[in-house]
C-alpha positions as CSV (number, residue, x, y, z in Angstrom):
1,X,114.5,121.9,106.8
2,X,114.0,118.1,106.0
3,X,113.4,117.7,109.4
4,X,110.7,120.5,110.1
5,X,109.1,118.6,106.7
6,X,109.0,115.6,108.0
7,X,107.6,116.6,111.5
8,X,104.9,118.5,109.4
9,X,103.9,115.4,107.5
10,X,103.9,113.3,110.9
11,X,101.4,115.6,112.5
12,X,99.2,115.4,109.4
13,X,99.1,111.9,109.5
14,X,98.3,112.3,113.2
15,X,95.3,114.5,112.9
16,X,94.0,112.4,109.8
17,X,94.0,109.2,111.9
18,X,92.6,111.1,114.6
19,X,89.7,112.6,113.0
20,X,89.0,109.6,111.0
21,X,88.9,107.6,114.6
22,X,85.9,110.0,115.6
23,X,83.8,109.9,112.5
24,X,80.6,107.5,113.2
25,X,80.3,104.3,113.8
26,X,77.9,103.2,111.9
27,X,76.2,104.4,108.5
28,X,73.0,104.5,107.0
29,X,72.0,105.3,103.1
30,X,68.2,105.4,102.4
31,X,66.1,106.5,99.1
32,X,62.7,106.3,98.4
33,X,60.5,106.0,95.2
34,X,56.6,105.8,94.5
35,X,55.9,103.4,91.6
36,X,52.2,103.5,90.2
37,X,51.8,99.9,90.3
38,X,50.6,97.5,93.3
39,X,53.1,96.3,96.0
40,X,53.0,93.0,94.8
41,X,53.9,93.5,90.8
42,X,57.2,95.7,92.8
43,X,58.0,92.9,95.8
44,X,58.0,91.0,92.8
45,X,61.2,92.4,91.1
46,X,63.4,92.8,94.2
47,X,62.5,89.2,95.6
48,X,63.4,87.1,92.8
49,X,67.1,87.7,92.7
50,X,67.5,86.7,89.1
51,X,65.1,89.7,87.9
52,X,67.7,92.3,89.3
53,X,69.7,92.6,86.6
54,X,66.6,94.2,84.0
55,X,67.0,97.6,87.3
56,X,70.1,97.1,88.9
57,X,72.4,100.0,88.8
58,X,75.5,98.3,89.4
59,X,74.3,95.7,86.2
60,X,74.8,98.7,84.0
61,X,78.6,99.4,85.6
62,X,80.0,95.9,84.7
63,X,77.7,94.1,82.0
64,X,80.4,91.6,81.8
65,X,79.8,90.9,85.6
66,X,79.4,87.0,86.5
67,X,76.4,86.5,89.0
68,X,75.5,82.7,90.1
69,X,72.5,82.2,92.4
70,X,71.8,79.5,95.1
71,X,68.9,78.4,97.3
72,X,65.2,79.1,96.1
73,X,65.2,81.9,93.0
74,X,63.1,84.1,95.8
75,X,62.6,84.6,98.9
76,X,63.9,83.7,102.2
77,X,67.4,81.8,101.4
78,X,67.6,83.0,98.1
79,X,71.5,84.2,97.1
80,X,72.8,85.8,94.2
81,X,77.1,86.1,94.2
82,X,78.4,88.4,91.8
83,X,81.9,89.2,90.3
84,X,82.6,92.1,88.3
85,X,85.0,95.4,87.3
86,X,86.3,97.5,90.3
87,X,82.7,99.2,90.2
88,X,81.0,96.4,91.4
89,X,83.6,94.5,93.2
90,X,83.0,90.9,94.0
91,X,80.3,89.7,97.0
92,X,76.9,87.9,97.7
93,X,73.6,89.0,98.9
94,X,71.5,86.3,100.6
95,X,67.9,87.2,101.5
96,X,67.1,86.6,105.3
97,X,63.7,88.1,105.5
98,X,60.9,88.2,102.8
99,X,57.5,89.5,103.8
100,X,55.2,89.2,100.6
101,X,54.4,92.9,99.5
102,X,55.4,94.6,102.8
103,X,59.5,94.0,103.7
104,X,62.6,92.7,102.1
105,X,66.0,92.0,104.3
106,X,69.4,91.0,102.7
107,X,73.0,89.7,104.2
108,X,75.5,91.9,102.1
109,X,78.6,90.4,102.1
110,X,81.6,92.0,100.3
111,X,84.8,90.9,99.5
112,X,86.1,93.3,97.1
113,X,87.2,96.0,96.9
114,X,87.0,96.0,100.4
115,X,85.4,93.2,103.0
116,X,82.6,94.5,104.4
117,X,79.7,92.6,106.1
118,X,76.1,95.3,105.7
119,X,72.2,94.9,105.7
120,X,69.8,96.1,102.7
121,X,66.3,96.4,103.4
122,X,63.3,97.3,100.8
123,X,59.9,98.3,102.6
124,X,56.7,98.7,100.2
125,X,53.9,100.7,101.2
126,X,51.6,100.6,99.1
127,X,47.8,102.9,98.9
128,X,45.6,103.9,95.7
129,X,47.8,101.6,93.5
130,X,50.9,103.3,94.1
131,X,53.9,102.0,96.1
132,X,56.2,103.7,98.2
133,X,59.0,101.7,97.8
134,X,62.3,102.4,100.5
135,X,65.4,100.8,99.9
136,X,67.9,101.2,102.9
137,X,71.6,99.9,104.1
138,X,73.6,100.3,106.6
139,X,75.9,98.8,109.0
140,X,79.3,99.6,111.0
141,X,82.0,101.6,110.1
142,X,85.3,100.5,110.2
143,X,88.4,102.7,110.7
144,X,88.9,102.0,106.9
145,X,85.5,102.7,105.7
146,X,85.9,106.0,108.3
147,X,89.0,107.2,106.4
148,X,87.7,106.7,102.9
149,X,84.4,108.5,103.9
150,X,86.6,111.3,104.7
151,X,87.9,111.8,101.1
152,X,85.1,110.5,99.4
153,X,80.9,110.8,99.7
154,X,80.3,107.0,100.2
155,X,76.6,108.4,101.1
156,X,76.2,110.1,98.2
157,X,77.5,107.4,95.8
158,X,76.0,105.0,97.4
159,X,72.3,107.2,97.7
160,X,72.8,107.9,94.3
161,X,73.2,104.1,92.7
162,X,69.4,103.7,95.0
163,X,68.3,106.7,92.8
164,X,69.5,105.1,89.5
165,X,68.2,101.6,90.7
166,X,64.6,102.5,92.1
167,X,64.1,104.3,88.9
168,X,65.1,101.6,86.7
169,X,62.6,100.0,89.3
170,X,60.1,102.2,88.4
171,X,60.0,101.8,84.9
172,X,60.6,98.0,84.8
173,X,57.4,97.6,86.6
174,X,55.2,100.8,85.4
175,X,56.1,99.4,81.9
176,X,55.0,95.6,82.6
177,X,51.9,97.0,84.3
């Protein structure tokens, strides 16, 4: 019996590592809001790193989290690291490319809970003084990364801290306008 048991377990194990192997490769997690303000009040808030944490959603998981900044307080070079709770891990973002009302990229590099290397882009689009704003990651995954997203939604929780943050977005800048 402890034998058919453990044969049972061993092709379980199997056929998890297997399907895990042959989920994708890479991931992608976009959301988009429309803000009634002009592109440049919205660049505004995501380029300076050290306004982040009035719409962050992972600010409001670990108010206790430690964030230090580097390089110019915006733009291209600017970096924000950040420690925190098992929520929000511990990593740094380092802005790469800054187009002035039109495109944001960031270097996401994470170290905990897991090590993980992404990119985060914002594009505004702005017409009628409203702004289309689209905040994106994505990157590879590993075989880790591919087993977790087996048991859990990472583009769902992940799609769902955009939501939070681009409407904290929102009303940071509707309110200041």
């Amino acid at each position: 019996m402890l034998d058919i048991i453990l044969i049972l377990v061993a092709i379980a194990v199997v056929t998890f590592i297997i399907i895990a192997a042959m989920q994708p490769s890479e991931f992608r997690v976009t959301r988009t809001e429309t803000i009634s303000a002009p592109a440049s009040a919205v660049f505004a808030q995501v380029n300076d790193l050290q306004k982040w944490e009035a719409w962050s959603p992972w600010a409001k998981l670990d108010p206790n989290a430690k964030n230090s900044f580097e390089g110019p307080t915006s733009g291209t070079g600017a970096i924000m690291k950040w420690a925190g709770n098992n929520k929000v891990g511990q990593g740094s973002m380092t802005i790469i490319e800054s187009r002035p009302d039109d495109f944001i990229r960031f270097k996401l590099e994470f170290l905990k809970p897991f090590v993980a290397t992404n990119t985060a882009e914002f594009a505004f689009n702005s017409e009628n003084n409203q702004t289309t704003v689209t905040w994106t990651m994505y990157g590879k995954n590993s075989f880790m990364s591919k087993a977790i997203g087996l048991i859990m939604n990472c583009e769902k929780m992940v799609g769902e801290q955009f939501e939070k943050g681009l409407s904290s977005l929102k009303s940071v800048v509707e309110t200041a306008s």
